[in-house]
Z-matrix of the N, CA and C atoms (Angstrom, degrees):
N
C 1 1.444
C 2 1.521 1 108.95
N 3 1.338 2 116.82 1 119.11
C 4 1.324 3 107.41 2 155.56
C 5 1.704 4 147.34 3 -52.38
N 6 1.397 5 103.31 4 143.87
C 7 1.757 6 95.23 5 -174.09
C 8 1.562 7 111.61 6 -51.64
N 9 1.308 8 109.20 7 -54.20
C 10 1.479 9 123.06 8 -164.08
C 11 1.706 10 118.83 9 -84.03
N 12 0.957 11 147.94 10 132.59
C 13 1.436 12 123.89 11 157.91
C 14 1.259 13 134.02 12 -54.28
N 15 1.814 14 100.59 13 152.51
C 16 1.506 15 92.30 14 -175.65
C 17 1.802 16 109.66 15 -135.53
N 18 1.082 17 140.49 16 163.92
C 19 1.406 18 126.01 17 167.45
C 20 1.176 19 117.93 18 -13.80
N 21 1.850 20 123.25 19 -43.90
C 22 1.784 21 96.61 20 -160.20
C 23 1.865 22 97.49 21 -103.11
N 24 1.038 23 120.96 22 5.99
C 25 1.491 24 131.22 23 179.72
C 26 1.383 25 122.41 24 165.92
N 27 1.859 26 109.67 25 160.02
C 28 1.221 27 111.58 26 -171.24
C 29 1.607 28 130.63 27 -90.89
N 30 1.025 29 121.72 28 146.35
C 31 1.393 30 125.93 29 -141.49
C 32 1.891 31 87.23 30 -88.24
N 33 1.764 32 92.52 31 179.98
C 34 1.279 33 113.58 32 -171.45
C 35 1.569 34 115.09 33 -62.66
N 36 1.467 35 117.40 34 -38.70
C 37 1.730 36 132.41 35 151.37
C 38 1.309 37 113.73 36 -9.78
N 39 1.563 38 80.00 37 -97.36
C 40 1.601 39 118.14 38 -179.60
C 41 2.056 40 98.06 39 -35.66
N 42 1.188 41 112.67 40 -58.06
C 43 1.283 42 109.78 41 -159.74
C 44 1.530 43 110.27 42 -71.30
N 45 1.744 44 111.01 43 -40.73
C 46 1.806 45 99.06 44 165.00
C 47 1.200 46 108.26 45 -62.12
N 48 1.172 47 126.04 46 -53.82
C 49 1.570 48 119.56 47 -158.08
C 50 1.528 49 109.99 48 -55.70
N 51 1.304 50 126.55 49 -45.92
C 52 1.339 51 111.43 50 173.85
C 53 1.357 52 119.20 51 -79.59
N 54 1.586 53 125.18 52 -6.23
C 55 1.646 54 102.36 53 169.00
C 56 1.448 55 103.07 54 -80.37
N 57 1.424 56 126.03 55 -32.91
C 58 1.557 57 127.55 56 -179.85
C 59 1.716 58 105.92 57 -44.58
N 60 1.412 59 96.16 58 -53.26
C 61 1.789 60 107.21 59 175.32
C 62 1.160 61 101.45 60 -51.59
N 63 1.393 62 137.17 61 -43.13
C 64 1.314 63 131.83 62 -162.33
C 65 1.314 64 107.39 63 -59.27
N 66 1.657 65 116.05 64 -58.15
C 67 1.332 66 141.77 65 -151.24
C 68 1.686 67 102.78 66 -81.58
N 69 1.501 68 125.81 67 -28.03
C 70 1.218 69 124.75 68 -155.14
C 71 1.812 70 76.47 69 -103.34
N 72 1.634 71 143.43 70 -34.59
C 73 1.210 72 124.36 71 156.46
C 74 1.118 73 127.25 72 -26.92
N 75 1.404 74 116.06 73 -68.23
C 76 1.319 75 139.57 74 -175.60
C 77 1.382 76 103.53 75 -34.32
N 78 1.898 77 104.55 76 -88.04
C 79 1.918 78 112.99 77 169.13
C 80 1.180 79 107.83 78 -21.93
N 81 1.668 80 138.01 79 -50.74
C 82 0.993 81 117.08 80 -141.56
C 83 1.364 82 126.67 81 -97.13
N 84 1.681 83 96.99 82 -2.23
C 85 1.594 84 120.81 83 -165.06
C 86 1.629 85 85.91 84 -118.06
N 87 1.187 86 134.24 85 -39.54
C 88 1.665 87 120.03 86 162.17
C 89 1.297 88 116.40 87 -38.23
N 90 1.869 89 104.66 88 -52.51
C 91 1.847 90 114.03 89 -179.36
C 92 1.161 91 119.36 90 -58.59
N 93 1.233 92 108.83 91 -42.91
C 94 1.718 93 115.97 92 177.02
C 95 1.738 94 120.22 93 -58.15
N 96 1.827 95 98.90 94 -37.93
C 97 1.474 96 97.73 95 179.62
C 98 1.815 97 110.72 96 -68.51
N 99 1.699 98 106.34 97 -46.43
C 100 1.231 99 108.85 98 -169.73
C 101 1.819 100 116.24 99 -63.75
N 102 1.382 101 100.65 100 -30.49
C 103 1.980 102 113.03 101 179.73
C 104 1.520 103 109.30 102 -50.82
N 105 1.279 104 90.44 103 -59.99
C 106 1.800 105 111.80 104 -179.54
C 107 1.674 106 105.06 105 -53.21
N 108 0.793 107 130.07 106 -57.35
C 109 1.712 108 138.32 107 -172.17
C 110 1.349 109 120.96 108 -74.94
N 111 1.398 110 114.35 109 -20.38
C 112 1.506 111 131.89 110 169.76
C 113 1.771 112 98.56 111 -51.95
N 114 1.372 113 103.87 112 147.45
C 115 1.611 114 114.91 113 159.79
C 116 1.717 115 88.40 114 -107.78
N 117 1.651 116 91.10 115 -164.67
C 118 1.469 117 102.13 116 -175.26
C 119 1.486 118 116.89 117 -75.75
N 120 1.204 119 127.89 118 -21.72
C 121 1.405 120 148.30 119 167.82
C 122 0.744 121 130.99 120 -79.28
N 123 1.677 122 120.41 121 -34.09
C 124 1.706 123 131.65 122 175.70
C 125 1.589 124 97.63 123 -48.87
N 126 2.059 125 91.25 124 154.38
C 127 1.531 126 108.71 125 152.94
C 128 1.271 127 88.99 126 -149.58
N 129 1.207 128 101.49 127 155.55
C 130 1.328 129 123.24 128 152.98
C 131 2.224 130 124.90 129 -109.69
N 132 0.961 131 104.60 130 134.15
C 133 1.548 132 92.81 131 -162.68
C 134 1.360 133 121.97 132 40.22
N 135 0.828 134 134.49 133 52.11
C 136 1.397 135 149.71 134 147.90
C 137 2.154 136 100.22 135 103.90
N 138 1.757 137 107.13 136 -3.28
C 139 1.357 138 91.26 137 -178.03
C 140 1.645 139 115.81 138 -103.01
N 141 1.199 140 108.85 139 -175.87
C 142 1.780 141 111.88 140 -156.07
C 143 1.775 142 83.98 141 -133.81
N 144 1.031 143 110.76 142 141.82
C 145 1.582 144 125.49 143 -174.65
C 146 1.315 145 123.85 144 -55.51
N 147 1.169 146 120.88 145 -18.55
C 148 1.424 147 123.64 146 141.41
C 149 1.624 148 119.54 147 -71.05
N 150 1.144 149 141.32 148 -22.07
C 151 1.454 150 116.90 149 157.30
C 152 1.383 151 102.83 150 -80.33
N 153 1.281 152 163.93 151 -43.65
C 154 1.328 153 163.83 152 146.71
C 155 1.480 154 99.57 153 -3.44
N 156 1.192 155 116.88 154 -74.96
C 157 1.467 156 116.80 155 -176.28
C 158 1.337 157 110.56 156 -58.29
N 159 1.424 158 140.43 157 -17.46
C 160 1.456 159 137.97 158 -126.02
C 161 2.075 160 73.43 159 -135.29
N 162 0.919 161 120.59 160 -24.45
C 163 1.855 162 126.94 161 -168.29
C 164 1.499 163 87.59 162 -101.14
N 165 1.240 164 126.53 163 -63.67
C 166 1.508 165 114.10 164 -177.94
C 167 1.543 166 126.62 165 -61.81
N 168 1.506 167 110.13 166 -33.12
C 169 1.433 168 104.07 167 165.59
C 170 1.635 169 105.93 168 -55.74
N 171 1.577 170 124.49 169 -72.26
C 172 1.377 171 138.68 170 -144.86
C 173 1.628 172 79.30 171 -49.64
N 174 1.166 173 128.11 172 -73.61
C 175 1.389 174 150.98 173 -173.32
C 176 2.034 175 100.36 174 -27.12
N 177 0.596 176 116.29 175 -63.48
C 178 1.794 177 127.68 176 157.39
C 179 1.691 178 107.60 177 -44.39
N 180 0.893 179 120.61 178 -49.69
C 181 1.582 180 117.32 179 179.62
C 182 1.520 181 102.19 180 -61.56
N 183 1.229 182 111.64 181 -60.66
C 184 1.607 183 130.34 182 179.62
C 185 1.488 184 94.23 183 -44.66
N 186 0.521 185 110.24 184 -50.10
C 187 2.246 186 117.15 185 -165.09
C 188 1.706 187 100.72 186 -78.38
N 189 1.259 188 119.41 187 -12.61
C 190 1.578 189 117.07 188 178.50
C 191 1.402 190 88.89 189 -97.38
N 192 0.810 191 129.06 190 -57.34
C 193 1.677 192 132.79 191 -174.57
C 194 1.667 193 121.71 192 -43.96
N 195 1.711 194 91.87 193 -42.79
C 196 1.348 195 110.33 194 173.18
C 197 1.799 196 112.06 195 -63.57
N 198 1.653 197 109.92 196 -47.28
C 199 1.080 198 115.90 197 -160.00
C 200 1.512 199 92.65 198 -82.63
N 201 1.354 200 147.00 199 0.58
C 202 1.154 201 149.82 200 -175.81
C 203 1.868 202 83.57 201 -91.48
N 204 0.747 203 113.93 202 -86.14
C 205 1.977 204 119.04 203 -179.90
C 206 1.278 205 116.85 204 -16.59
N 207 1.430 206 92.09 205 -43.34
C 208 1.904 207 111.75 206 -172.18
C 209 1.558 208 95.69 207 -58.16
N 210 1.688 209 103.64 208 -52.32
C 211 1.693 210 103.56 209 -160.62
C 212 1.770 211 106.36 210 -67.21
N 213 1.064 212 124.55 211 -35.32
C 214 1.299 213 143.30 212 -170.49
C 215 1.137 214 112.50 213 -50.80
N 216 1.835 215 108.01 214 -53.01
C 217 1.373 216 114.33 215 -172.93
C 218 1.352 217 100.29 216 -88.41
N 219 1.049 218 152.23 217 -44.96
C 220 1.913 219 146.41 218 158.71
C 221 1.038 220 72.40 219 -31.62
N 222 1.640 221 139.05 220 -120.26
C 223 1.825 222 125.22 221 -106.90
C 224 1.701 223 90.87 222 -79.43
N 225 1.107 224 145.43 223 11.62
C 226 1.284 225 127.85 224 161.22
C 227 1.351 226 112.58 225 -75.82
N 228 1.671 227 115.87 226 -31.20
C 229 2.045 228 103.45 227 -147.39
C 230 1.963 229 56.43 228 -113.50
N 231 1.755 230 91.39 229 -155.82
C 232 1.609 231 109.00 230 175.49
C 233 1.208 232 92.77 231 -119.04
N 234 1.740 233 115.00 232 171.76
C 235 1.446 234 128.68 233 177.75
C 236 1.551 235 103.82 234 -89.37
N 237 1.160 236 96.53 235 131.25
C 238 1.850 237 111.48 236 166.23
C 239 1.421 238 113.90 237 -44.40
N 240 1.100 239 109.27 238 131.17
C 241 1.650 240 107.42 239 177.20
C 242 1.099 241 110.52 240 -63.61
N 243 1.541 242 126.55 241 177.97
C 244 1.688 243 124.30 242 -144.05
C 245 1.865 244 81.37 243 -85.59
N 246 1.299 245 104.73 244 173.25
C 247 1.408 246 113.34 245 172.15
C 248 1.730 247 105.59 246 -96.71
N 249 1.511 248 99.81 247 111.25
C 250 1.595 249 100.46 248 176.00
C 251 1.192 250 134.42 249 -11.94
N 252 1.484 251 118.80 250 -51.35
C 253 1.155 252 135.09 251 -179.00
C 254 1.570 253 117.94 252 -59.55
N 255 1.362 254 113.43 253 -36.70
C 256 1.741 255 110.61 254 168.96
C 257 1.209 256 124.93 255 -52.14
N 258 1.398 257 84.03 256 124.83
C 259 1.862 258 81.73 257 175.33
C 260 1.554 259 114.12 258 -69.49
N 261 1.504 260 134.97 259 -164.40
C 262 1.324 261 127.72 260 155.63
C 263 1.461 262 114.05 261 -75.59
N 264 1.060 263 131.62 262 -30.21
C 265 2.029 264 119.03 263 173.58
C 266 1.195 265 106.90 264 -68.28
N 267 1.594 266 136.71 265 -37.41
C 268 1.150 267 152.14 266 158.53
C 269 1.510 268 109.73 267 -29.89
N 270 1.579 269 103.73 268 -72.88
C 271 1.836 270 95.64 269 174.43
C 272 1.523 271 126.66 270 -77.21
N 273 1.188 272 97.17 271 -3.80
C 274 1.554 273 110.21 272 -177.03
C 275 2.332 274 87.01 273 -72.17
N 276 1.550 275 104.79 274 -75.87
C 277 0.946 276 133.92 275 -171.51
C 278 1.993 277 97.20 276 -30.65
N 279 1.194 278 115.95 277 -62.46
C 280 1.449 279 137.13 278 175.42
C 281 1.422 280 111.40 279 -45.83
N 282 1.190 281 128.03 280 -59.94
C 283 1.638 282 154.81 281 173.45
C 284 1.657 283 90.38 282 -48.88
N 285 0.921 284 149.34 283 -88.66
C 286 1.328 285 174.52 284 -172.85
C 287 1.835 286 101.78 285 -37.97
N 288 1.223 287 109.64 286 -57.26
C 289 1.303 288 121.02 287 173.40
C 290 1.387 289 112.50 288 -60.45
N 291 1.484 290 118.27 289 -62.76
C 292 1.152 291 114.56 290 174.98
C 293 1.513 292 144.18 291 -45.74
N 294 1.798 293 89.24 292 -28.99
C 295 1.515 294 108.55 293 169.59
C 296 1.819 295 122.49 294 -73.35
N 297 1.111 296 82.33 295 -21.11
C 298 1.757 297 95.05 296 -179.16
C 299 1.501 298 107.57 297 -78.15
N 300 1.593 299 116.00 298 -43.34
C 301 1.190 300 132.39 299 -157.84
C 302 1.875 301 98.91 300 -80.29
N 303 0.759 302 115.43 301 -39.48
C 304 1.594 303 121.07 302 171.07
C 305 1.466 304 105.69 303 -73.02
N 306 1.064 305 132.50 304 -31.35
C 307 1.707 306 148.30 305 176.78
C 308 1.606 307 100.60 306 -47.83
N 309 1.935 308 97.97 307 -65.00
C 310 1.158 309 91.81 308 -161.95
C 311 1.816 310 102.86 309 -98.78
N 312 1.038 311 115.44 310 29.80
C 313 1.857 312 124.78 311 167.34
C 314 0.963 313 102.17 312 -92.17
N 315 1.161 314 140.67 313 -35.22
C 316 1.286 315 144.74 314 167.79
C 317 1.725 316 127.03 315 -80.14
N 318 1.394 317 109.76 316 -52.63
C 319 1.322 318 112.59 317 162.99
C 320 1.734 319 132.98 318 -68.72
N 321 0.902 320 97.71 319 -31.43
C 322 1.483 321 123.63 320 165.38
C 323 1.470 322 110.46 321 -31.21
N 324 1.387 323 107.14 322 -85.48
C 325 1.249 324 130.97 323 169.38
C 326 1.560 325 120.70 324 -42.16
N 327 1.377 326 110.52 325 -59.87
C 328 1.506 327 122.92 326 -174.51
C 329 1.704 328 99.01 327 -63.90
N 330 1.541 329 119.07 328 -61.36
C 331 0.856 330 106.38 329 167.86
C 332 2.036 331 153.50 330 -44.68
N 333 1.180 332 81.19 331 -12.80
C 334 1.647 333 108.68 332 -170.34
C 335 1.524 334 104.14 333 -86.95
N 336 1.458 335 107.55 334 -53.64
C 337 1.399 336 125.54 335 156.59
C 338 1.551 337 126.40 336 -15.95
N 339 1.532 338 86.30 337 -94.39
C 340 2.125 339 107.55 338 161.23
C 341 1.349 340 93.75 339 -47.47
N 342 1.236 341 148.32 340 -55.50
C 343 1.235 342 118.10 341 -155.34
C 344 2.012 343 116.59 342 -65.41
N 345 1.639 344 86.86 343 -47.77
C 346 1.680 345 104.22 344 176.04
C 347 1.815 346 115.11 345 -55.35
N 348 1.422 347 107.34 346 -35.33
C 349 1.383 348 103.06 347 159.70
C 350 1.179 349 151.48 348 -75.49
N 351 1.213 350 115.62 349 -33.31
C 352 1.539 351 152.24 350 153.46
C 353 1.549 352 116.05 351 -59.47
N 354 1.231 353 115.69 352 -40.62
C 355 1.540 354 109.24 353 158.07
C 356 1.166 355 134.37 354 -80.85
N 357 1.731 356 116.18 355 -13.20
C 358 1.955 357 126.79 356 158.75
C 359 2.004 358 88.30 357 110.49
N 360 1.410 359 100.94 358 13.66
C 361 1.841 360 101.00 359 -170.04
C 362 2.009 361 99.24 360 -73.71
N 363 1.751 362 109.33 361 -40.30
C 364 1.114 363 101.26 362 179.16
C 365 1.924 364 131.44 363 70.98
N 366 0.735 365 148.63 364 107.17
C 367 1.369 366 151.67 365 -78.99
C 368 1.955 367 87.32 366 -160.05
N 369 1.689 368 135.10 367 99.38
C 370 1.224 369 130.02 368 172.19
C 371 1.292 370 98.06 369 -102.79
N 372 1.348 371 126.35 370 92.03
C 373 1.139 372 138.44 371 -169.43
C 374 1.849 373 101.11 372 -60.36
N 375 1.665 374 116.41 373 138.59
C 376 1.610 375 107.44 374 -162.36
C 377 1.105 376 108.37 375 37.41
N 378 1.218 377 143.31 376 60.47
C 379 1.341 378 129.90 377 166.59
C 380 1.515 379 129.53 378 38.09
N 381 1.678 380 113.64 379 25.22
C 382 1.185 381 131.29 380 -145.29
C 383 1.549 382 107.79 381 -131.70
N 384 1.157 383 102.18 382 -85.38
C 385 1.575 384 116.73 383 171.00
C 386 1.665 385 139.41 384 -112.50
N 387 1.325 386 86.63 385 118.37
C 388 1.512 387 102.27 386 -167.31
C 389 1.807 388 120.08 387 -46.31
N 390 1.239 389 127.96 388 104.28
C 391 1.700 390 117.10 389 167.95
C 392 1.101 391 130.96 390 -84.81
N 393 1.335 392 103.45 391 127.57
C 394 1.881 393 109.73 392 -165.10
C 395 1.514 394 101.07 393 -56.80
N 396 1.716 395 102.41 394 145.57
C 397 1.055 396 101.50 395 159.24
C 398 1.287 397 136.11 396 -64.63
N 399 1.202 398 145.53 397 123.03
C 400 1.355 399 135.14 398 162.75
C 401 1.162 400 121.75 399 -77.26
N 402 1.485 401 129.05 400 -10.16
C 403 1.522 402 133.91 401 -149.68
C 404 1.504 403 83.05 402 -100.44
N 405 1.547 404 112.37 403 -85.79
C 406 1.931 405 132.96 404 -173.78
C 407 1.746 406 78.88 405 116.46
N 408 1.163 407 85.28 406 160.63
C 409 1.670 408 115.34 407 168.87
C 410 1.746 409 105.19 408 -43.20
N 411 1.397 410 115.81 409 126.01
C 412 1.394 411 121.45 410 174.02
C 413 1.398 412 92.99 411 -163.45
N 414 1.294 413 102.82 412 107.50
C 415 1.623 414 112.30 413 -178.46
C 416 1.655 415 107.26 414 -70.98
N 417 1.571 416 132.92 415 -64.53
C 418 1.365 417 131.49 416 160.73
C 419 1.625 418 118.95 417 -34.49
N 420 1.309 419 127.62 418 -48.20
C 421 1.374 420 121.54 419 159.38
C 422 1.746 421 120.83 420 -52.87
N 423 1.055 422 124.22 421 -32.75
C 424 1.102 423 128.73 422 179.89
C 425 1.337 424 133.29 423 -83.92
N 426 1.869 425 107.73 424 -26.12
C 427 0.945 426 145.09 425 141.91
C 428 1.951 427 119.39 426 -32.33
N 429 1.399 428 91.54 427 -63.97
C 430 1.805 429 115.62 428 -176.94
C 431 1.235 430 106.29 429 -59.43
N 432 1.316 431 101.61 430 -63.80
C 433 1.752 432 125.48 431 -173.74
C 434 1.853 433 107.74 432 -52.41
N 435 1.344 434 110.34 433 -45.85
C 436 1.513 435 124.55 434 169.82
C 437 1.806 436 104.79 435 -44.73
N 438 1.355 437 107.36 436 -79.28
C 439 1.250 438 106.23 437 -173.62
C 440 1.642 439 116.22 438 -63.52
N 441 1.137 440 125.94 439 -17.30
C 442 1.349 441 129.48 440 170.47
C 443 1.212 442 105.28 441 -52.29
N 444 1.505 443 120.77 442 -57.63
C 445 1.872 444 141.70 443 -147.46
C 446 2.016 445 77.49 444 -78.70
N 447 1.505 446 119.48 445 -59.14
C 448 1.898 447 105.73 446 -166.08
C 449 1.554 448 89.21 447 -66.95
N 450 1.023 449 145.45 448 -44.07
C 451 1.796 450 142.71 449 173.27
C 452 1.411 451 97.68 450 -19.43
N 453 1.508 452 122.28 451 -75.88
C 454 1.064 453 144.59 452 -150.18
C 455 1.921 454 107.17 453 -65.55
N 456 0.960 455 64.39 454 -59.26
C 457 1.707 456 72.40 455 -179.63
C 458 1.812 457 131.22 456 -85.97
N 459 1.817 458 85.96 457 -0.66
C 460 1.983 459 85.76 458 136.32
C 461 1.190 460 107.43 459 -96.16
N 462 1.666 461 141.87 460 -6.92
C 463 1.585 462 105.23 461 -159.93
C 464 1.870 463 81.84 462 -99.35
N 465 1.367 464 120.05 463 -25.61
C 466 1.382 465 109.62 464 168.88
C 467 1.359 466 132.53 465 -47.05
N 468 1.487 467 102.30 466 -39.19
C 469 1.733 468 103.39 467 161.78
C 470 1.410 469 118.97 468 -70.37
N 471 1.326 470 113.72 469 -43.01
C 472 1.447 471 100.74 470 179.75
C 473 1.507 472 104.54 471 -65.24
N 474 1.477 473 154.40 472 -46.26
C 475 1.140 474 143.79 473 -161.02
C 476 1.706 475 113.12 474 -63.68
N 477 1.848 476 97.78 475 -29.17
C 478 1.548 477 92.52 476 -167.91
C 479 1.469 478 97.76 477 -79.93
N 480 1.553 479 127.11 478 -41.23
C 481 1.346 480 123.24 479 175.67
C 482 1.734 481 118.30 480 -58.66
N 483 1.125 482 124.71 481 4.75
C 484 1.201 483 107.73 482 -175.49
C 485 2.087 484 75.77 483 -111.67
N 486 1.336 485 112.32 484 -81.64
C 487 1.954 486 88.99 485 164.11
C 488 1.106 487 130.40 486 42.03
N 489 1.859 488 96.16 487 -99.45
C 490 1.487 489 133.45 488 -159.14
C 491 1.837 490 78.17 489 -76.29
N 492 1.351 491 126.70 490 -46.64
C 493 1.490 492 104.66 491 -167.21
C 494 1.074 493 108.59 492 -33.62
N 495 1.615 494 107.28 493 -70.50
C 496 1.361 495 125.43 494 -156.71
C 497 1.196 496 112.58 495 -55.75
N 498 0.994 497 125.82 496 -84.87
C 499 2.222 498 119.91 497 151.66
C 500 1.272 499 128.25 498 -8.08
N 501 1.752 500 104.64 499 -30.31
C 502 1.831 501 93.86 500 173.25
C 503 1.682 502 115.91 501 -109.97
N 504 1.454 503 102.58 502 10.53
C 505 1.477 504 129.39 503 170.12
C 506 1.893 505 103.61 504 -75.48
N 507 1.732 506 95.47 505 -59.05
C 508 1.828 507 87.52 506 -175.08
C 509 1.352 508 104.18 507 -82.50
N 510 1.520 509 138.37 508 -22.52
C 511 0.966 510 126.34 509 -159.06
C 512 1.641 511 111.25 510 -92.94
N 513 1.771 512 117.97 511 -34.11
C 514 1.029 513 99.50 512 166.34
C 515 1.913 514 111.81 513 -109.11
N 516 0.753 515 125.21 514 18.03
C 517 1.601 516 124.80 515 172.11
C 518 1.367 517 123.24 516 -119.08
N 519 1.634 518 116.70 517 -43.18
C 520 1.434 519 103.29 518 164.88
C 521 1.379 520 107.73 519 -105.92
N 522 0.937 521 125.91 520 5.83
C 523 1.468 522 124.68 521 162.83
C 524 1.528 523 124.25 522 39.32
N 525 1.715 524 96.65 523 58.96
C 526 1.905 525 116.06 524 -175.29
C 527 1.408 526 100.77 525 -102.53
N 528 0.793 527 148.57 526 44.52
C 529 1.239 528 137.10 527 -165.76
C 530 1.712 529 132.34 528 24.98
N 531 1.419 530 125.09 529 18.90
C 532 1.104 531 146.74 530 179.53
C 533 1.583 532 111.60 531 -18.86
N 534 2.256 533 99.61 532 -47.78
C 535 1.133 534 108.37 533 -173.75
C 536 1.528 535 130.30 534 -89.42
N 537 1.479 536 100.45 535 -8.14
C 538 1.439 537 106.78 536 156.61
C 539 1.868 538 119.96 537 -39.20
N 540 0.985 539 109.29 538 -50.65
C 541 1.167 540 118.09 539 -170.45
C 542 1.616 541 119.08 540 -56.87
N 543 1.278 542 111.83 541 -9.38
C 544 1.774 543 111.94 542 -176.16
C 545 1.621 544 85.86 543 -114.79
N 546 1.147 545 141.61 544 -30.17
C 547 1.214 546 142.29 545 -165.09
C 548 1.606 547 118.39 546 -59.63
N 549 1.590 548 115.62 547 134.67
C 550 1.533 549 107.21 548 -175.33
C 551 1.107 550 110.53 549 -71.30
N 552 1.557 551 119.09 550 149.34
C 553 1.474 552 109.31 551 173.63
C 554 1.415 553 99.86 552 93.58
N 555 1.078 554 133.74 553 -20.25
C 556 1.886 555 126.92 554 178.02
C 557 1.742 556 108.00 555 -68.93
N 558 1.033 557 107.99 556 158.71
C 559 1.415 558 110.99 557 133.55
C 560 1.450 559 136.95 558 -69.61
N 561 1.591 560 104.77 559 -7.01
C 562 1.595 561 116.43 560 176.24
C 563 1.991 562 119.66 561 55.81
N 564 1.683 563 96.40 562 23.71
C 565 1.617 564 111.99 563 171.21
C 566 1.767 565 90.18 564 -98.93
N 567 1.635 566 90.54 565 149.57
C 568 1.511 567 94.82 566 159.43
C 569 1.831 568 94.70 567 -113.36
């Protein structure tokens, strides 16, 4: 298998980087539910809502970094041609998603950032080491940046649910192998 993608499928890159994306989603929308729901006493698995917040930020840095890799390896290899099986609303639908979904890999993060700085919240990266602020206290920036980061992460749900539609349309109803193609270890042909 190749590192990079190429016209007839997607390369080894492309294929970690988006299950990592997958997986660092997952954490990060688990962290968000469990942070939020914490009182001052709660833990969950042995953590207290300040490491939650302090794992979901670091965890967001990691995921900008990632989504920086993601972009790198796309404009390095080429994009796989469409998978036969799509119809045109399908790639229309896909095209559209994808653009959002890189939108908010990027905004997500940045945004989450400015917000944690700008509000005096401050960022212990791994629960370890502290990152200077660059911003300083700016309550209206933090404010902006806040609603940007919940912005983001409805249009992120809607992009992954329309996605997962499409993927759980061929994979469990017409059943072409569509999903071979992101899978490690494929040749990434349908």
């Amino acid at each position: 298998m190749a590192w990079l993608s190429t016209s007839s499928g997607y390369g080894g890159l492309a294929k970690a980087f988006h299950w990592l994306t997958v997986l660092l989603f997952a954490f990060q929308l688990l962290s968000a539910q469990i942070m939020l729901r914490l009182d001052e006493h709660g833990r969950v698995i042995g953590l207290g809502g300040s490491d939650w917040y302090n794992w979901h930020k670091t965890l967001g840095l990691v995921a900008l970094l990632v989504a920086a890799g993601r972009l790198w390896a796309r404009r390095a290899g080429t994009l796989p041609d469409w998978a036969p099986s799509l119809t045109d609303l399908e790639k229309r639908l896909v095209h559209r998603a994808e653009q959002a979904l890189y939108a908010a890999m990027f905004l997500m993060p940045v945004s989450g950032f400015v917000f944690t700085m700008a509000a005096g919240y401050g960022v212990q990266f791994a629960s370890i080491w502290p990152l200077p602020n660059p911003i300083g206290r700016w309550a209206t920036l933090g404010e902006a940046a806040r609603l940007v980061h919940l912005g983001m992460a409805i249009l992120l749900g809607l992009a992954v649910a329309v996605h997962l539609g499409v993927v759980l349309r061929h994979a469990l109803w017409l059943r072409n192998g569509l999903l071979r193609r992101m899978l490690p270890g494929s040749s990434g042909r349908q």
